[in-house]
N, C-alpha and C positions, 0 to 999 in steps of 0.2 A: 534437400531442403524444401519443404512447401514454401510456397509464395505468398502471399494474404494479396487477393486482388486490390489492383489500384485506380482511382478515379480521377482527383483531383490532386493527386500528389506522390509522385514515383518515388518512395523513399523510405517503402517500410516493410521489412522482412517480415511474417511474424513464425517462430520456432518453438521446438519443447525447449526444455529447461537444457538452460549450461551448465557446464563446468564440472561433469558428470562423464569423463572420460574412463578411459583403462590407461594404466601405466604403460608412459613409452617404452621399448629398450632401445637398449643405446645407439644402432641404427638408424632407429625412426628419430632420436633424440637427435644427433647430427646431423640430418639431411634437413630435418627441423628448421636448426638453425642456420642450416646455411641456404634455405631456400628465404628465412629472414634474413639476411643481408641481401642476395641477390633484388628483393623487395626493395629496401632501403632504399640501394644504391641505384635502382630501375626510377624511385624517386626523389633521386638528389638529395639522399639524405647521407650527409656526411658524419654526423658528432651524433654523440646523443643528444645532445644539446635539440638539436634537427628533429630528435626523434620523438624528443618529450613535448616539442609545437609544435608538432603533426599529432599526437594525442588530444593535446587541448584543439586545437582544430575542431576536433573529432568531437568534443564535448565530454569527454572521458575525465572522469576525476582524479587526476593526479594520486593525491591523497588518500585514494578506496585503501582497505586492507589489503585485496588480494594484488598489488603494487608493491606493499610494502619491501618484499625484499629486492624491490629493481628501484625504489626510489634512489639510492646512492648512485647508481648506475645512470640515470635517468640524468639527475642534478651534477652528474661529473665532466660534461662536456670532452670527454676521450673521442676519441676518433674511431668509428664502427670498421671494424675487424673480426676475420674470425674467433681468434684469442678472445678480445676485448667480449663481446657478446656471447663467447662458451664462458668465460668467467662472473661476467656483471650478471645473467640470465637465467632463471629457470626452464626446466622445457615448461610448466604451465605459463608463464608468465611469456616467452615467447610463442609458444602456442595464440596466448591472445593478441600482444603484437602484431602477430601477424593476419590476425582474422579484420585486426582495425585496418593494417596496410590494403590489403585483400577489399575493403570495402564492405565486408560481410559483416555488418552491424546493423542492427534492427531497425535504428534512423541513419540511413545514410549521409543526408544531408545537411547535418547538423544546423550549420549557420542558417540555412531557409527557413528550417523547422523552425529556429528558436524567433526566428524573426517573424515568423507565424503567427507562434506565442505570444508574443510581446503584443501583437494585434490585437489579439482578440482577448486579451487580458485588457487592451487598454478599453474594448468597447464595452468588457462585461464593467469593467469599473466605473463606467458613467453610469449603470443602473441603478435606478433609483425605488422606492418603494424599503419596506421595512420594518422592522424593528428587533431592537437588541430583545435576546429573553429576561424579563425580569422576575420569572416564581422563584428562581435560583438567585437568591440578592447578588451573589460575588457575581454573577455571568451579568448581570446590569450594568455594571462598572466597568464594561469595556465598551472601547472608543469603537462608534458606528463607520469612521471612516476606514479603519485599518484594514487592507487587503493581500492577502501574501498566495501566492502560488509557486510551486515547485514542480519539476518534470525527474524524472529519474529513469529511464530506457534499462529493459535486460541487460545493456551489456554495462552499466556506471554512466554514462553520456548522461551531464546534471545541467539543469540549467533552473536559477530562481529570479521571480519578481517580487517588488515591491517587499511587504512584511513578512517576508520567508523564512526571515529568522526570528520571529517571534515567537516564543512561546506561548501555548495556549492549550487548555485542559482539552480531552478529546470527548468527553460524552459518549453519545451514543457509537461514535466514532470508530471506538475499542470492540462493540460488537463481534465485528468478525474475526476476529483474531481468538476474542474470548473462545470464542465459537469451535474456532480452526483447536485450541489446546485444548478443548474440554473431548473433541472428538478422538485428540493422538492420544488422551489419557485412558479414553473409556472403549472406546470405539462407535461405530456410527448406528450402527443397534441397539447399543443403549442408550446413547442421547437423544436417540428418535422414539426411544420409549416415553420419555419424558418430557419432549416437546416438539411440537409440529413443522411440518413445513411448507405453509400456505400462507396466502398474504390475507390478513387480519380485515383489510379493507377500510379500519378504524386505527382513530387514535393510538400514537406508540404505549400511550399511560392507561387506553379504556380500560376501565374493569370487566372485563370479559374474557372469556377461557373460548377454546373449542369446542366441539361439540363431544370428546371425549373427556372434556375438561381439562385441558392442557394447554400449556400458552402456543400462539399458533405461531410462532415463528422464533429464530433467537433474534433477529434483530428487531425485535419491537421488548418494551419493561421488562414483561414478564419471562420472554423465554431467554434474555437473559442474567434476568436472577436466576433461572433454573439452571442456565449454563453455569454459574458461580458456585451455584452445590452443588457441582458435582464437578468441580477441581480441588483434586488430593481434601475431600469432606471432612476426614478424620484428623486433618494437621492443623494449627494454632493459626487465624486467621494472616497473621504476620508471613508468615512462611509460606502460606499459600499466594499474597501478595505476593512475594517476595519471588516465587516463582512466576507469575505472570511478568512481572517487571521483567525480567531475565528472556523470557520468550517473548517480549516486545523487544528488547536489547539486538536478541537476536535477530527479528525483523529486521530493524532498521540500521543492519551494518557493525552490528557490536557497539554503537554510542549509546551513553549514560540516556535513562529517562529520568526525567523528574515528578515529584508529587506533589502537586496544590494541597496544601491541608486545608486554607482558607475556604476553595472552594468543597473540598470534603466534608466538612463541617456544618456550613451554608448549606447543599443539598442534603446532608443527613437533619439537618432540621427543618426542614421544610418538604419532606418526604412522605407524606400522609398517604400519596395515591399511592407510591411504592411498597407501604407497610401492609394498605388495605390489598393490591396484587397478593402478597405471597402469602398474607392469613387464607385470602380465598383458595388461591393453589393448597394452602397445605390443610383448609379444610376439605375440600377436594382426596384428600392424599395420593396427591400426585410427585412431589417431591422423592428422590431417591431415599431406599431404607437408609436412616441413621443418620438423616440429616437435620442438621439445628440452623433452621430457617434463620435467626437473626444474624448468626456467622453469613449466611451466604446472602445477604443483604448488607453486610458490613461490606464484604469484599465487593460485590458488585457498585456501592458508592465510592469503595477508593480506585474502581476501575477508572469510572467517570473521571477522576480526579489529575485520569494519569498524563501527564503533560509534557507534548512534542513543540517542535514548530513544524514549517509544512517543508520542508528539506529532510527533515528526518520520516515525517507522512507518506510523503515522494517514494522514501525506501521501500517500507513498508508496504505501499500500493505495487512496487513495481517487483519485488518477492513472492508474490500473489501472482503476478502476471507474468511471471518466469518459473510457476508451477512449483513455487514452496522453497525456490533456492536463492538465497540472498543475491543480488547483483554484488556487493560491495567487497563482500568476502566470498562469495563459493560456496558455501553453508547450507546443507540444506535445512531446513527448520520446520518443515510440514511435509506431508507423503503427498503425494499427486492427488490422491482421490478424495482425501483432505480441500486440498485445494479447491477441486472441481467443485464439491460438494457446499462451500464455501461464496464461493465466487454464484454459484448458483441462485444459491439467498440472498447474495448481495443483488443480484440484478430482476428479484422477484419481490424482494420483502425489504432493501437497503434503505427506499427514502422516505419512510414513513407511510400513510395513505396516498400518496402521489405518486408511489413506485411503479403501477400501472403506466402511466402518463410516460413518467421519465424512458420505462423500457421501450416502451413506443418513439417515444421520439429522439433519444438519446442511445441507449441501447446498448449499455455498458455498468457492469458490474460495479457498484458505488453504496456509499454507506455517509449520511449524512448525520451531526450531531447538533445539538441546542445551541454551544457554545460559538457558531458557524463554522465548523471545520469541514469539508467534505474531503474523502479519499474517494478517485475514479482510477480504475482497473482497463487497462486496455493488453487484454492477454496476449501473448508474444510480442509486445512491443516494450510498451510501459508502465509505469504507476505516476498520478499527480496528486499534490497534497495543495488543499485549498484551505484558505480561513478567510470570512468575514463576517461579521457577528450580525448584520441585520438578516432575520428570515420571514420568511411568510408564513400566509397562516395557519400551515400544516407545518412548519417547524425545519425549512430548509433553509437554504444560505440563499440569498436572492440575485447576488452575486456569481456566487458557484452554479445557479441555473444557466442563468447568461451564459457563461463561463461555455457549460457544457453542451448548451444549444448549438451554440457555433463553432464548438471544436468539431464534430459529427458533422456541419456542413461545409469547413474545410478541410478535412478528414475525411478519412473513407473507416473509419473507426467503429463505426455503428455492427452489432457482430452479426447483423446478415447483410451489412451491406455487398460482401462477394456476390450473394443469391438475386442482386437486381443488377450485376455486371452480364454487357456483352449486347446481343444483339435484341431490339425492341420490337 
């Protein structure tokens, strides 16, 4: 196991992706489980009762999917045996058991960590400055004070503040992910035919191409309209929705998304820069053969549209930082190099014209949206999903800045901070 060096806080693993084993046989599978009990019982855990608050401890979501077939086992309060736990247990599912008894979880120290959290959430909240976006009429109508943050670790260890459960449309938010399908569909040769990968330096909405004339990035307007045409181009715009919803689902644990029409409607009328982007791209013709520009501008507004709170964000971010494999289920839903390639843009081209700034002094793979959502990536560790609708005046959450200032200085999270560990 690498170790991700530590500075001001001894408590975080960082590793490739889980949950990407070879099958036991039935040797490895018993000695499995009874090196879990000898565990248990090493820490006075008598019931399962014992053993499902030693989880929550842990920060571990009870409720993840890949639980599912030990929740009866978990909720039965039997008394831990060999029997009892060759019956209640899978070998996957005691495999992880015991990586959480073992201590080998990416946040170790759960309660510290979360009470970290709770900190520095509480200092970003008193930041003040702002304002809600109003070119998009629906994104004006939310409340300036609402603040929700969510944590989600590789291994399920969840923890949320304040409006975490809020729903909220994601905006520019959906970026990367866009990004992440259009690349498993096409591959990374041809979507870099058709847009770049350099930070714009300008506005997410400028009118302006690169110098090959092609949008310079997918997380800024244009290059993700160009990402939209060229998911499944030839199928009825509904069904091409209809699969991105499915590969957000899959991000964030297999729960339901939902779709703002309200606010779909509201940005598709009020969409002039975005119309004028893709006339110029496609007088350019730079868009892929055979594509019909107002299709992949439809789909790209009900991307915008598509609507998480930051619990389910958390997943999403923390899938990305687990190299494409769901924490909640096991799943993998993006190839590694996907990921890399991804998470790369996030931390070069994510926060708009500020993304410069943010790398420097933040220095973590993040993707910010109008509606104030931000997703931050802290690879092998976690994903955090942020909302609060006041930004500044490049278009970020002002909130989520605070936020991520101070997570990086009580953190060792910043991704060179190992390269300034050791002797001075």
């Amino acid at each position: 196991m690498v170790t991700r060096p530590v500075s001001a806080f001894s408590g975080f693993s960082g590793r490739r992706a889980r949950f990407e084993h070879d099958r036991p046989d039935a040797a490895t599978t018993r000695e499995l489980l009874a090196r879990l009990l000898r565990c248990a019982r090493d820490e006075g855990l008598a019931t399962a009762t014992d053993l499902r608050q030693r989880l929550l401890l842990s920060g571990i979501d009870i409720d993840m999917p890949r639980l599912a077939d030990a929740r009866r086992f978990l909720d039965s309060g039997i008394a831990l045996d060999a029997e009892a736990i060759k019956a209640g247990l899978t070998p996957d599912i005691g495999r992880f058991l015991l990586q959480i008894l073992d201590g080998d979880l990416a946040i170790e120290n759960f309660p510290v960590f979360e009470n970290r959290i709770a900190n520095i959430y509480a200092h970003a909240q008193a930041a003040t400055g702002g304002e809600v976006a109003s070119y998009i009429p629906e994104l004006a109508k939310q409340d300036p004070d609402s603040f929700g943050l969510a944590v989600c670790s590789i291994d399920g260890q969840r923890m949320a503040l304040g409006d975490a459960e809020t729903p909220f449309c994601l905006q520019s938010v959906m970026k990367p992910l866009n990004y992440a399908l259009a690349l498993g569909l096409n591959g990374e040769r041809f979507v870099h035919e058709h847009v770049g990968r350099e930070p714009s330096g300008q506005g997410f909405n400028e009118l302006t191409l690169n110098r090959d004339n092609r949008p310079h990035n997918p997380m800024i307007n244009s290059g993700a309209i160009m990402c939209s045409a060229m998911i499944r181009p030839g199928r009825p715009v509904a069904e091409r929705f209809d699969m991105l919803m499915r590969f957000w689902s899959s991000a964030i644990g297999s729960q339901a998304c939902s779709f703002d029409e309200a606010v779909y409607n509201s940005e598709r009328g009020t969409a002039e820069r975005n119309f004028a982007l893709a006339k110029l791209m496609e007088s350019h013709d730079v868009f892929p053969e055979g594509s019909i520009v107002d299709r992949a501008l439809d789909l790209y507004f009900r991307s915008c549209a598509i609507s998480l709170d930051c619990r389910a964000l958390s997943v999403a971010a923390a899938t990305l930082a687990n190299g494409g494999v769901c924490p909640l289920t096991g799943h993998r839903i993006a190839e590694p190099a996907t990921v890399r390639n991804t998470l790369s843009l996030m931390l070069t081209c994510g926060m708009y014209d500020f993304s410069g700034e943010f790398a420097f002094v933040v220095g973590l793979p993040a993707k910010s949206g109008v509606s104030g959502g931000l997703m931050l990536v802290v690879p092998g560790v976690c994903g955090i999903g942020l909302w609060s609708p006041p930004l500044d005046r490049l278009g970020n959450p002002v909130r989520g800045l605070e936020f991520s200032r101070r997570l990086v200085e009580a953190f060792p999270f910043h991704i060179f901070a190992g390269t300034t560990d050791g002797p001075q």
